[in-house]
C-alpha positions in Angstrom: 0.0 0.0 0.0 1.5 3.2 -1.2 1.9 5.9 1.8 2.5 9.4 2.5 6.3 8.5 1.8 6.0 6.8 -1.3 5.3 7.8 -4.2 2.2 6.9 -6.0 4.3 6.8 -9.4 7.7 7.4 -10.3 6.3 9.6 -12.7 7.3 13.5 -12.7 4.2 15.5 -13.4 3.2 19.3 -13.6 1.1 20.7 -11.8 -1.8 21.0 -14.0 -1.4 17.4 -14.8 -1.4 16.4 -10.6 -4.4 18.8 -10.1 -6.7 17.0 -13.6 -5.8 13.8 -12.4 -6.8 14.7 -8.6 -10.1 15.8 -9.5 -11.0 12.5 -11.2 -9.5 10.7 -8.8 -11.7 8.5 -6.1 -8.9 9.2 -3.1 -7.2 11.6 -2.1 -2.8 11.9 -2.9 -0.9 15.2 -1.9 1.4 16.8 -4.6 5.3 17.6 -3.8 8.3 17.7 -6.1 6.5 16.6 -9.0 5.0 13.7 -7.6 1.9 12.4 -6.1 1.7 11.0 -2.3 -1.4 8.8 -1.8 -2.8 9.6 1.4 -3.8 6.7 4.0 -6.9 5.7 5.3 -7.8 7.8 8.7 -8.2 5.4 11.9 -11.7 5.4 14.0 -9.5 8.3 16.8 -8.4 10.6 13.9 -11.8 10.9 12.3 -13.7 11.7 15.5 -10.8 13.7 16.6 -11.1 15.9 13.3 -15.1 15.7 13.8 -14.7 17.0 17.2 -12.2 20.1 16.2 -14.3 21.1 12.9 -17.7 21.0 14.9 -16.6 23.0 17.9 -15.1 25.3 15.5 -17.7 25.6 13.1 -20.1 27.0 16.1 -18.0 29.3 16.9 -17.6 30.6 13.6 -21.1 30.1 12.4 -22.1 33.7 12.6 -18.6 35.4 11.9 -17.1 35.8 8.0 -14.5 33.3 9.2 -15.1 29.8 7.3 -14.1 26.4 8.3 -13.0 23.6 5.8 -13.2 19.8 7.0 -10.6 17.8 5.5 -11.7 17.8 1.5 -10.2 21.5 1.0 -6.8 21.3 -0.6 -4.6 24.1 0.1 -1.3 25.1 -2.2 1.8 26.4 -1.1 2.2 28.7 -4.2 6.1 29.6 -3.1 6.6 25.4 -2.7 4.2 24.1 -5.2 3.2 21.4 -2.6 -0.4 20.5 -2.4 -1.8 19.5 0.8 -5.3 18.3 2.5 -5.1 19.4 6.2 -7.1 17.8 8.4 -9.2 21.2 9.1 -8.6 24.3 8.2 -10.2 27.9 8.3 -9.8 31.0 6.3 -11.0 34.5 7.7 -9.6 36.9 5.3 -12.0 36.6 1.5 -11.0 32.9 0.2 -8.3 33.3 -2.6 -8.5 30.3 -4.5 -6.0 28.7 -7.2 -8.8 28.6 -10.2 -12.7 28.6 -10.6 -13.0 24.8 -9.7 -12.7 26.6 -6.2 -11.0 23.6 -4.2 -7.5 24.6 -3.5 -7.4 26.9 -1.2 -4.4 29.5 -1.1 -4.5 32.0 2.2 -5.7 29.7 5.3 -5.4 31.5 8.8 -5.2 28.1 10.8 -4.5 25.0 10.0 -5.0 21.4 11.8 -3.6 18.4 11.6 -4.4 15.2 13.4 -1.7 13.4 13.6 -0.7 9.6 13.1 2.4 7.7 13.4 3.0 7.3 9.8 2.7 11.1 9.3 3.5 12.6 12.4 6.9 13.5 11.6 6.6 14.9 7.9 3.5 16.8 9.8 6.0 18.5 12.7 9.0 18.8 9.7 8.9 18.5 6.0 5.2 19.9 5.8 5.7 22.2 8.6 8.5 23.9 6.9 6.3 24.4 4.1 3.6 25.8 5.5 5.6 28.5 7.2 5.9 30.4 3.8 2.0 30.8 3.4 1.8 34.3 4.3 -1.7 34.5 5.6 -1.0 31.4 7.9 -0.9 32.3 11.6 -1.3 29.4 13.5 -0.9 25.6 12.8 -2.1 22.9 15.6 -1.0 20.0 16.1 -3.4 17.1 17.6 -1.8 13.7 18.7 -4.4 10.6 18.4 -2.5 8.5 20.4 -2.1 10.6 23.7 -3.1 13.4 25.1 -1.2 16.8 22.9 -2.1 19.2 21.0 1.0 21.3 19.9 -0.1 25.1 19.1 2.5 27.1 17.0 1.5 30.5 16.9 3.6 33.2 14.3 4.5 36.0 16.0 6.9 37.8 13.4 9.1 35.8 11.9 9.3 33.3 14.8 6.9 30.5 15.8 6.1 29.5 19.1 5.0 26.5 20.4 2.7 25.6 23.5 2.0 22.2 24.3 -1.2 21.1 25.8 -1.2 17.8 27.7 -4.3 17.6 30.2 -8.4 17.5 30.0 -8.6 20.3 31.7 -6.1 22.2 29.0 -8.0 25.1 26.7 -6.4 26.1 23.6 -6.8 29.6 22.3 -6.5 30.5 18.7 -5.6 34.5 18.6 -5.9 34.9 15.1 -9.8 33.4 14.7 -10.7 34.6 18.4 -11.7 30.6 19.3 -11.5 28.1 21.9 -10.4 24.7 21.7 -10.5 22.7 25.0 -9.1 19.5 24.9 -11.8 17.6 26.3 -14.2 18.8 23.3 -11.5 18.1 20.9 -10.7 14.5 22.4 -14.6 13.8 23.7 -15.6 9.8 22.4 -11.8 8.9 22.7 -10.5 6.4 25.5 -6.7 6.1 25.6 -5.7 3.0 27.3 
């Protein structure tokens, strides 16, 4: 089974060619360095997890121009050319999008990521790194699936600072959208053994 660290093809492709096959395609692969990364399945914990953080979110956004994506909205890196599908993410400036097919997003204000052990690290590094040159993006959360930790980097400048939250009783704020995350809403259904 082909994974976030292999490639789907050995293939090189533009693009324009990633994005037509993409939007044919029945699952979802992310795009970096000319090739395509099929994405794995997402376990019974990172699907409620992701549930739990677009619901709470989307209420508290409901009646603000802020808009929250579930995991279908692709976002570009337009500096990188990488493609991505975060696990949530929410825009509150006017969506700029790549074309009118209006499914790749390119300025998100927060992005999520639930995170799994086969991805966890390119999440933290490779993709990380990445994201950093999306000029509208201000924070990026990290949620672990297997414990309790969210990681919340939050740009301030040029540098990005990380608070980790590691207890029920934890509450994440998110300064750019003006929300509130508490871990037990974001971790409620889950039993960790």
């Amino acid at each position: 089974m082909e994974t976030m660290e292999t490639a789907a093809a050995q293939v090189f492709l533009t693009p324009e060619e990633y994005l037509a096959k993409e939007r044919k395609a029945l699952t979802k692969s992310e795009y970096r360095n000319g090739q395509i990364y099929t994405m794995p399945g997402a376990s019974h914990e990172h699907n409620i997890i992701m549930g739990n953080t677009f619901a709470e979110l989307h209420i508290q956004l409901r009646d603000r121009t802020c808009i929250v994506y579930p995991s279908d909205m692709r976002v570009k890196v337009s500096s990188t050319g990488r493609y991505t599908y975060p696990d949530v993410v929410v825009v509150c400036d006017e969506p700029q999008f790549e074309d009118s097919h209006f499914d790749t997003l390119l300025n998100p204000t927060v992005l999520i990521e639930v995170l799994s052990s086969s991805t966890a690290a390119y999440d933290r590094g490779e993709k990380f790194a990445s994201y950093q040159k999306l000029d509208s993006l201000c924070e990026y959360v990290l949620i672990s699936q297997d414990s309790i930790c969210v990681e919340h980097y939050l740009r301030q400048e040029q540098d990005w600072n990380l608070t980790a939250f590691r207890s029920f009783d934890d509450v994440l704020f998110l300064v750019s959208i003006d929300c509130e995350l508490s871990l037990q809403a974001i971790y409620a259904k889950i039993q960790f053994l």
